[in-house]
BAZAVO-434115 format. One record per atom (N, C-alpha, C, O): residue in one letter; x, y, z. Coordinates in steps of 0.001 Angstrom, whole numbers, padded with zeros to 6 digits, always signed. Example, Ala and Ser with C-alpha at 12.3 -4.5 7.8 and 13.67 -1.06 7.14 Angstrom:
2
A+013190-005690+007800
A+012300-004500+007800
A+013200-003300+007800
A+014236-003319+008465
S+012850-002250+007080
S+013670-001060+007140
S+012900+000030+007870
S+013409+001138+008039
//
This chain:
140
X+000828-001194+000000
X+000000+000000+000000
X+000870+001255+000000
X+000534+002298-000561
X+002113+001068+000726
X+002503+002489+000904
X+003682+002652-000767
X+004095+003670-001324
X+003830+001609-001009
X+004594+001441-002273
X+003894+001879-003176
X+004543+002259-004150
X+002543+002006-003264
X+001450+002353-004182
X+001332+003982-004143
X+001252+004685-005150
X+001336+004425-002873
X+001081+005715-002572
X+002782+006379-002994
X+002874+007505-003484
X+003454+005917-002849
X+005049+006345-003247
X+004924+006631-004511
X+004872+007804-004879
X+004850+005526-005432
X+004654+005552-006664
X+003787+006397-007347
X+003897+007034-008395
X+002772+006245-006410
X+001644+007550-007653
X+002129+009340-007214
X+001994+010301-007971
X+002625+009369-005981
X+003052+010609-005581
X+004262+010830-006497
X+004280+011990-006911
X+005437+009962-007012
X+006672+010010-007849
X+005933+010299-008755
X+006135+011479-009043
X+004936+009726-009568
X+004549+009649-011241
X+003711+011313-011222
X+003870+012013-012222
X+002751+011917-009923
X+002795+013182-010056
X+003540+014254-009819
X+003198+015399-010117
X+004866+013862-009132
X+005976+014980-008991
X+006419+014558-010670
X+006470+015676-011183
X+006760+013550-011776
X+007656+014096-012968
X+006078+014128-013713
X+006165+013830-014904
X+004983+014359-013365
X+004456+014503-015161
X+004259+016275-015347
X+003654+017029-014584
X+005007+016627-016656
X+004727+018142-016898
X+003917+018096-018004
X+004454+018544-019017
X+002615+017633-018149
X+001832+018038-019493
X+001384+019058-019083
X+000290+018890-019621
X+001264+020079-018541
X-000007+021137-018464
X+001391+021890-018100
X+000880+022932-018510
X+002562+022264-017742
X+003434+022739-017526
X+004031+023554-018092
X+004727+024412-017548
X+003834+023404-019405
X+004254+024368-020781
X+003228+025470-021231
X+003421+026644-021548
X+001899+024607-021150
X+000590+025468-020987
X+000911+026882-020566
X+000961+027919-021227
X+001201+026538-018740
X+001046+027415-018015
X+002305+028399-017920
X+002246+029540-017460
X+003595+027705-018490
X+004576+028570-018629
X+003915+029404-020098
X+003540+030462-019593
X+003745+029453-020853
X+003324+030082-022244
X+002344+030912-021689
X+002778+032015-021357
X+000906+030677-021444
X+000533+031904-020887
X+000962+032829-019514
X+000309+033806-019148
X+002031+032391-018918
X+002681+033209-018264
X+003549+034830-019133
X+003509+036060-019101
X+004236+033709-019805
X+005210+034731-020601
X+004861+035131-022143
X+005752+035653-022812
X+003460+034873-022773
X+003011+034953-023807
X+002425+036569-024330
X+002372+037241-025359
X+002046+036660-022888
X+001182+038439-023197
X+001867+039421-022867
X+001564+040507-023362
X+003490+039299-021520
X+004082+040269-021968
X+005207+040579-022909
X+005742+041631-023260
X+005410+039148-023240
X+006088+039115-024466
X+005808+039933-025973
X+006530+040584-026727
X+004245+039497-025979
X+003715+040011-027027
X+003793+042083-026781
X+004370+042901-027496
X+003248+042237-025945
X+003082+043735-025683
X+004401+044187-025513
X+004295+045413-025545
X+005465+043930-025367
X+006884+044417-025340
X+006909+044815-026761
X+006981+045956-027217
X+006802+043107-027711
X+007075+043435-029369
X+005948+044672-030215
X+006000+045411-031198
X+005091+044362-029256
X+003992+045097-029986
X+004454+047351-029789
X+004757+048273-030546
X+004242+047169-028504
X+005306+048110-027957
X+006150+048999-028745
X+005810+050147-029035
X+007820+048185-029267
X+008401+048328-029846
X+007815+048928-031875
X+008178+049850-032606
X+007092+048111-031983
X+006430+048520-033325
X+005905+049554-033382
X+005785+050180-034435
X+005469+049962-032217
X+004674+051111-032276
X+005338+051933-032314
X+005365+052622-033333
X+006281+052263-031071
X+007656+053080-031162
X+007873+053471-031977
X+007898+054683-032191
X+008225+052210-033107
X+009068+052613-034304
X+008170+053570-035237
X+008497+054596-035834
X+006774+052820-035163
X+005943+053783-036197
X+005639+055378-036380
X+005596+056107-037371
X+005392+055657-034583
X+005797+056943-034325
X+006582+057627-034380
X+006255+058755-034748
X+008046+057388-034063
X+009359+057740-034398
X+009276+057803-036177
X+009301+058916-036704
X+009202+056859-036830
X+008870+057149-038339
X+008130+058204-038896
X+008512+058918-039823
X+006513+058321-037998
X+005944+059445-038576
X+006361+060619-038149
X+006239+061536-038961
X+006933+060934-036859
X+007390+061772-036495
X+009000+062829-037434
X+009190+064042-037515
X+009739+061768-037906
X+010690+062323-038986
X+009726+062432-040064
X+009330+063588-040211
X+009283+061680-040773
X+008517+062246-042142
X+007640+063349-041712
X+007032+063888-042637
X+007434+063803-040559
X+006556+065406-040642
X+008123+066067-040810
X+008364+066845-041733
X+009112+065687-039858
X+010347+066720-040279
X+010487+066844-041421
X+010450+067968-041922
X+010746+065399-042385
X+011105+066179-044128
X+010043+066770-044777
X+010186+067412-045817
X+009149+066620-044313
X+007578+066947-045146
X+007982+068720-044721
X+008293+069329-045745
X+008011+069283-043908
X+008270+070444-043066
X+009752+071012-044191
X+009529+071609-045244
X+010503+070842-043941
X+012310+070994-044501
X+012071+070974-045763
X+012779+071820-046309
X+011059+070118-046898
X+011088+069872-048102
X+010027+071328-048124
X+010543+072262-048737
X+008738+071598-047583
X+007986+072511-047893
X+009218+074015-047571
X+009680+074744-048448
X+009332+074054-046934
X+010377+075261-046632
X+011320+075402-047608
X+011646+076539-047950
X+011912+074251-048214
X+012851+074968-049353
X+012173+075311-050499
X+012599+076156-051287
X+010528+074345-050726
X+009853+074701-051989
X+009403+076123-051658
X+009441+076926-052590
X+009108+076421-050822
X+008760+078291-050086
X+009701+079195-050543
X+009533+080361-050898
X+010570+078624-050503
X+012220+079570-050308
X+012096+079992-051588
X+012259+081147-051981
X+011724+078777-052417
X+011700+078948-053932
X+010572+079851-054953
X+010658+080331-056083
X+009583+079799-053997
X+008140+080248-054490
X+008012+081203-054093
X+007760+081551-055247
X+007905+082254-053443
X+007044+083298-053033
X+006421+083834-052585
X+006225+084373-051495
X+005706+083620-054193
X+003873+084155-054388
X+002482+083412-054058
X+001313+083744-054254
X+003082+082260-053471
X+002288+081226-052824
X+002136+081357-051298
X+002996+081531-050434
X+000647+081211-051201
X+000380+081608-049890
X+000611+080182-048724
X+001018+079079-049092
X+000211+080573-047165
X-000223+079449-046547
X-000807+077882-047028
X-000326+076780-046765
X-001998+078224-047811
X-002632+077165-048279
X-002130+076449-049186
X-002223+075244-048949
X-001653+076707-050094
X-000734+075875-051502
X+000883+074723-050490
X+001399+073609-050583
X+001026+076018-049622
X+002254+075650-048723
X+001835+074272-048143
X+002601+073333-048358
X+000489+074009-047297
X+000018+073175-046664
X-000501+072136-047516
X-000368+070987-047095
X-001110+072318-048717
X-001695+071142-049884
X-000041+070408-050128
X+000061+069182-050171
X+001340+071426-050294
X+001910+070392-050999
X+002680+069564-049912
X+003104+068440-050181
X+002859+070156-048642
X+003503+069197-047280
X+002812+068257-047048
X+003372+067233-046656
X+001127+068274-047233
X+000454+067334-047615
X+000218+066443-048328
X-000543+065554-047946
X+000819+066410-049621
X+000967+065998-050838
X+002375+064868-050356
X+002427+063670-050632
X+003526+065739-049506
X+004772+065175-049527
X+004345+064177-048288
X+004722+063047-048599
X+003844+064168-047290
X+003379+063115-045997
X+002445+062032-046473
X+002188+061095-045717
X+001733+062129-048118
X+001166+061211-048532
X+002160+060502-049507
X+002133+059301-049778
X+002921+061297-049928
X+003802+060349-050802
X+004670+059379-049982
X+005434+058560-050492
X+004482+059549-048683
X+005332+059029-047383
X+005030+057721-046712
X+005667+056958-045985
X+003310+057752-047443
X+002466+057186-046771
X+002377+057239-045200
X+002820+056313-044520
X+001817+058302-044673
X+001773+058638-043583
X+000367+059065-043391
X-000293+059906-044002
X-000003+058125-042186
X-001866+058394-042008
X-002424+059635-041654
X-001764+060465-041029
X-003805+059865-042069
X-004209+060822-041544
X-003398+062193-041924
X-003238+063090-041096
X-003009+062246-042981
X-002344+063660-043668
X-003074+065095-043787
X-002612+066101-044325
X-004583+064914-043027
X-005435+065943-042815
X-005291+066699-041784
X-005702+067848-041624
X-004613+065941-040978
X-004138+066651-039145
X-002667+067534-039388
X-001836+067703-038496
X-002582+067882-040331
X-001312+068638-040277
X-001742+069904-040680
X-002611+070191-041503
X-000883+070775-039862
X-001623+072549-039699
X-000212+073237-039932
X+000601+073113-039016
X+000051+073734-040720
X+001115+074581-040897
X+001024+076041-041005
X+000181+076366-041842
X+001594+077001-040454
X+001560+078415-039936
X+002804+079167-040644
X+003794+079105-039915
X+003037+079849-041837
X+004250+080730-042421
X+004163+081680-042073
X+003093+082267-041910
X+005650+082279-041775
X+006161+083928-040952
X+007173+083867-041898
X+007883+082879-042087
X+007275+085457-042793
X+008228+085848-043053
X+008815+086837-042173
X+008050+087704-041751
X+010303+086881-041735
X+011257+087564-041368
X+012435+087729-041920
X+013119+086874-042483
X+012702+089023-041725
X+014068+090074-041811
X+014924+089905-040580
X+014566+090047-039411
X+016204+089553-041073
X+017519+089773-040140
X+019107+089944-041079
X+019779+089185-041777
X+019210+091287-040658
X+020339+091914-041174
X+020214+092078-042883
X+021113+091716-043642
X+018977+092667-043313
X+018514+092734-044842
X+018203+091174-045245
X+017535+090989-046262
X+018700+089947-044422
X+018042+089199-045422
X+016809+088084-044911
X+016687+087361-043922
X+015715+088435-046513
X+014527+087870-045750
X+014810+086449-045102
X+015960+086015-045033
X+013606+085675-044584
X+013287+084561-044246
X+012190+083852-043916
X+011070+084298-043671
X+012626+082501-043917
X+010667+082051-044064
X+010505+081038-042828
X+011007+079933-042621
X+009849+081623-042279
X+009559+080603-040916
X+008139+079375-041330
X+007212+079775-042034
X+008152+078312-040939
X+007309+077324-040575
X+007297+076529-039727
X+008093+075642-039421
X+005766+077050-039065
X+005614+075698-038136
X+004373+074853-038178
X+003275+075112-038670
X+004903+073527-037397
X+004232+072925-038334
X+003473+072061-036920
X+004302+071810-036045
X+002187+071642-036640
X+001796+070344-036084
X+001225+069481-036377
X+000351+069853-037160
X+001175+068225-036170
X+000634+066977-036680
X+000375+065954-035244
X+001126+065625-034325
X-001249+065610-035602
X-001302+064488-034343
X-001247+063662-034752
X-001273+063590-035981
X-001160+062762-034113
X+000079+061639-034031
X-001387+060635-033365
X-002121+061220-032569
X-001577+059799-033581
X-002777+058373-033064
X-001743+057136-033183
X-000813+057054-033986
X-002153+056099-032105
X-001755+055119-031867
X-002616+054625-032215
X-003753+055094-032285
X-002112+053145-032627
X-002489+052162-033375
X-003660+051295-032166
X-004698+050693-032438
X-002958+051544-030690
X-003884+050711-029704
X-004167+051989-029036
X-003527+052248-028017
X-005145+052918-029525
X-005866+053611-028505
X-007290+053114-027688
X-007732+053708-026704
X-007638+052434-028032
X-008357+052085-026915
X-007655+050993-025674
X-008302+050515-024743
X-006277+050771-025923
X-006265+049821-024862
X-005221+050720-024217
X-004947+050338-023079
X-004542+051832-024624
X-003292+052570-024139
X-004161+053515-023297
X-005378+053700-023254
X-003273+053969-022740
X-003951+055643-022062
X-003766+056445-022951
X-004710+057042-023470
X-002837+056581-023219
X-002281+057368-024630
X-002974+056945-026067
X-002743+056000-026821
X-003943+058058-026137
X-004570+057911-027325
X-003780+058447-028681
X-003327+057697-029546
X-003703+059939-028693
X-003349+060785-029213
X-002548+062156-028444
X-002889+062716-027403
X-001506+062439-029242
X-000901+063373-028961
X+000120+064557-030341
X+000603+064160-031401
X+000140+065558-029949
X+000630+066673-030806
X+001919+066652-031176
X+002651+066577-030190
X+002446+066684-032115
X+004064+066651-032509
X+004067+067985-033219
X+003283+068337-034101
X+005149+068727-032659
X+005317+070130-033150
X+006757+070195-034188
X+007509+069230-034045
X+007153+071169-035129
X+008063+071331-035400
X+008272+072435-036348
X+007323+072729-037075
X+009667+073267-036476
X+009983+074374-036782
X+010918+074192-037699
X+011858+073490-037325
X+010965+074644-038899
X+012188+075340-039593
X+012677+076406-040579
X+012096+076504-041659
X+013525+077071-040335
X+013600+078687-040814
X+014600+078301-041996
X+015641+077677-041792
X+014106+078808-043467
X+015170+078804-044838
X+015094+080301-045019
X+014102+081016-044873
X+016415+080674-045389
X+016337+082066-046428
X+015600+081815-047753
X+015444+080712-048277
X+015112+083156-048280
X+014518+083597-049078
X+015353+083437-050246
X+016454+083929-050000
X+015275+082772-051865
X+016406+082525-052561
X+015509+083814-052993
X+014353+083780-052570
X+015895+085011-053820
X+015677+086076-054811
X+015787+085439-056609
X+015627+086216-057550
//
């Protein structure tokens, strides 16, 4: 009898079928949300530079143009964040200042774009504003 009770207590200390189970959903969901995480990162960080060149590319086409107001300015940074494929290219608001320093003109832009995550309903962080600035001289 007690050889019986030995034995079945040994055969449930080595069996691990359900063992892997429970290790996998242990380490399965924050595994996943780390990688997931990371993707996101990257995506933002991505859209976040393509508003910079979208911004830097409109400013030198400015530098070049003129006689073109705000709005043409904003259709073609728009134009350049879609050629980027970058979502939501309607949330971008751009603001032109020309200035003078030491006789020579200059063209200010600034620029914002919101920025949405891919998991807003499960983040706290839904949405947020990305700002950015850059000043070219005026070519004559």
């Amino acid at each position: 009898m007690i050889k019986k009770i030995a034995r079945l207590v040994r055969s449930y200390k080595s069996e691990e079928s359900g063992a892997t189970a429970v290790e996998f959903g242990l380490v399965a969901l924050p595994f996943l949300m780390a990688i997931l995480g990371i993707m996101e990162a990257g995506r933002i960080l991505w859209v976040m530079n393509s508003v910079e060149y979208a911004l830097s590319d409109t400013a030198r086409y400015a530098s070049l143009n003129r006689g073109l107001g705000d709005g043409d300015f904003t259709v073609y940074a728009q134009g350049v964040l879609g050629d980027m494929m970058v979502p939501q290219a309607g949330t971008f608001q751009l603001i032109t200042q020309l200035k003078t320093v030491n006789d020579i003109d200059f063209i200010q832009m600034d620029a914002s774009y919101e920025v949405s995550t891919l998991f807003s309903g499960i983040l706290p962080i839904a949405n947020f504003n990305m700002s950015s600035s850059v000043t070219r001289p005026l070519i004559e």
